[in-house]
C-alpha positions as a Markdown table, in Angstrom:
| # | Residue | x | y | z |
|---|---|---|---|---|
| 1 | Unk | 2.3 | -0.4 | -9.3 |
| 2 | Unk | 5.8 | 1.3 | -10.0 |
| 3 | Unk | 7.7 | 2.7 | -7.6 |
| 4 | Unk | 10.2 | 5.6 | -9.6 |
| 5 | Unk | 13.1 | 7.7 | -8.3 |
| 6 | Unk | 12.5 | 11.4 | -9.3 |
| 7 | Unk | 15.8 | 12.1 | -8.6 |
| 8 | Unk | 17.0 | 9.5 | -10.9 |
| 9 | Unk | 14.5 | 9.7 | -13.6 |
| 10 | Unk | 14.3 | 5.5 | -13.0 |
| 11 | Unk | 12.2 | 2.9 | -12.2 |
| 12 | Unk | 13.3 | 1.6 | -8.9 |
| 13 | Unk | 10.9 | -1.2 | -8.3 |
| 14 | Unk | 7.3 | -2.6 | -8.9 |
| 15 | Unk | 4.6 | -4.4 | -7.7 |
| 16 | Unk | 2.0 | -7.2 | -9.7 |
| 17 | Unk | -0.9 | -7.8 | -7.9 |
| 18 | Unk | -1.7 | -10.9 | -10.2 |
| 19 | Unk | -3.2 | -11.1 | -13.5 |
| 20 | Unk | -6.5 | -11.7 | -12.3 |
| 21 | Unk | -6.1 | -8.8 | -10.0 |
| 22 | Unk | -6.8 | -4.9 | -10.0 |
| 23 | Unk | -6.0 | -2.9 | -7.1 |
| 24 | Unk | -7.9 | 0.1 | -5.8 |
| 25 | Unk | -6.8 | 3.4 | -5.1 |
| 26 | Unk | -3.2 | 3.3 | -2.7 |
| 27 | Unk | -2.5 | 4.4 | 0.0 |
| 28 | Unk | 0.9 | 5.9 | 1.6 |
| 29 | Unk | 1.3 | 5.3 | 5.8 |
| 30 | Unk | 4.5 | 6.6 | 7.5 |
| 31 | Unk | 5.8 | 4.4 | 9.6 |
| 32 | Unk | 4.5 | 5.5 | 13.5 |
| 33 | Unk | 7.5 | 7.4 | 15.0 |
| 34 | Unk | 8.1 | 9.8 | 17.6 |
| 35 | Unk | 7.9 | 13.6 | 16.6 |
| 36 | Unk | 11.4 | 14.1 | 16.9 |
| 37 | Unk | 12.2 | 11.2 | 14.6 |
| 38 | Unk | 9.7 | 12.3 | 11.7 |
| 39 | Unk | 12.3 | 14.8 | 10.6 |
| 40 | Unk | 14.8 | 12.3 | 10.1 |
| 41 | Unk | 12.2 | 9.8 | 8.2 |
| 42 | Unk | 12.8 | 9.0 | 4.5 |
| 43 | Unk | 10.4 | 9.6 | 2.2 |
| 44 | Unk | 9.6 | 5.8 | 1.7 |
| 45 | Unk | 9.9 | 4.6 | 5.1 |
| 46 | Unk | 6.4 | 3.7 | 6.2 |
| 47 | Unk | 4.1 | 1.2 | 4.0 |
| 48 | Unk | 1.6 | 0.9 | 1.3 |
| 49 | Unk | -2.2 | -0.1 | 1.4 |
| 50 | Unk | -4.3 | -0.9 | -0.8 |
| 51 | Unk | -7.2 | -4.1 | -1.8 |
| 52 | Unk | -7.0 | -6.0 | -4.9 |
| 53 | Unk | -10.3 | -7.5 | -7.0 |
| 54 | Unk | -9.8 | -11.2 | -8.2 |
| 55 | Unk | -12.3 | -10.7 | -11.4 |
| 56 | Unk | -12.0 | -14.2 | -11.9 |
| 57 | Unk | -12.7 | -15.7 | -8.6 |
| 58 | Unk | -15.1 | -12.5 | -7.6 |
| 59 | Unk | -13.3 | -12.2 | -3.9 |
| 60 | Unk | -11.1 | -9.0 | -2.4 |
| 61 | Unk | -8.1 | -9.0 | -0.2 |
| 62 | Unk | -6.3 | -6.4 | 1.8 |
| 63 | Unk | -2.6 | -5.8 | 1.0 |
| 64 | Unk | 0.5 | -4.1 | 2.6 |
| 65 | Unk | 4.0 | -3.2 | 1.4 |
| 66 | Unk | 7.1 | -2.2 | 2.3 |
| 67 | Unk | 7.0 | 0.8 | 0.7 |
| 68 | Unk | 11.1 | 1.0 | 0.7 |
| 69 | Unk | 11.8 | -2.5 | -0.6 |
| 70 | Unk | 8.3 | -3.0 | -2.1 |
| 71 | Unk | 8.6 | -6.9 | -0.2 |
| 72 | Unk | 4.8 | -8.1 | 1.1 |
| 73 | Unk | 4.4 | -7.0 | 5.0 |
| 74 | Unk | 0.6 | -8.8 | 4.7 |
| 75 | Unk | -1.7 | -10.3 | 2.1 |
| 76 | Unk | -5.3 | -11.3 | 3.8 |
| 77 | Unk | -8.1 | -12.7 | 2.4 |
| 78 | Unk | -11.6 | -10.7 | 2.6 |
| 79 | Unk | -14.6 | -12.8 | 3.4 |
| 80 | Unk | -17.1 | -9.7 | 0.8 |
| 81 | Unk | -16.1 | -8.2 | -2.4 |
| 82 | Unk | -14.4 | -5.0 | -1.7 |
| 83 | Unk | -15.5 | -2.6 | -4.9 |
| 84 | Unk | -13.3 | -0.9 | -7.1 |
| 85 | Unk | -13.5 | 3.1 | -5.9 |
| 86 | Unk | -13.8 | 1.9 | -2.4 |
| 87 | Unk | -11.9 | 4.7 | 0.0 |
| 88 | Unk | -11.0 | 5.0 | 3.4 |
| 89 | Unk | -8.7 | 6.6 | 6.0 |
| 90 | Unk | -5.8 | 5.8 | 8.0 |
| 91 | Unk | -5.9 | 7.8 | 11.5 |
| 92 | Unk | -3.4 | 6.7 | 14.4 |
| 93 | Unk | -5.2 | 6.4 | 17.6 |
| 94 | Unk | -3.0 | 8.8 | 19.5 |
| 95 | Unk | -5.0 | 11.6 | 16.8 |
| 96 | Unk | -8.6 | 9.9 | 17.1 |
């Protein structure tokens, strides 16, 4: 994944998820914050989401970034095979 700066028509950062690896579809979360505070929030200031196929090992895992610095927040391992294509949903409970 490659994070680039429209602003500066560069690559910033970017993300490998292994060779063995191909990600699904990712997702963008904002970091929770009050309403007051959203207006202030950067652009990147929440996280990405996404799960990752290990063709070679046939077993899934469930992956979040920093979406500012890219760094690894969590990396877990799935007990099934998550497909490629899978979607979801991300819904704070305060909206449920």
């Amino acid at each position: 994944m490659t994070k680039f700066d429209c602003l500066t028509d560069k690559v910033v950062g970017q993300i490998s998820v292994g060779p063995t690896h191909t990600s699904g579809e990712v997702y963008y979360q904002p970091r929770d914050c009050t309403a007051s505070q959203q207006e202030h929030q950067e652009e990147d200031d929440g996280y990405l989401l996404t799960t990752t196929h290990d063709w070679k090992n046939n077993n899934s895992q469930f992956a979040m970034w920093d979406a500012k610095t890219l760094g690894t927040v969590v990396k877990v391992q799935l007990d099934t095979r998550v497909p490629n294509g899978f979607h979801s949903t991300f819904v704070r409970e305060a909206d449920y």
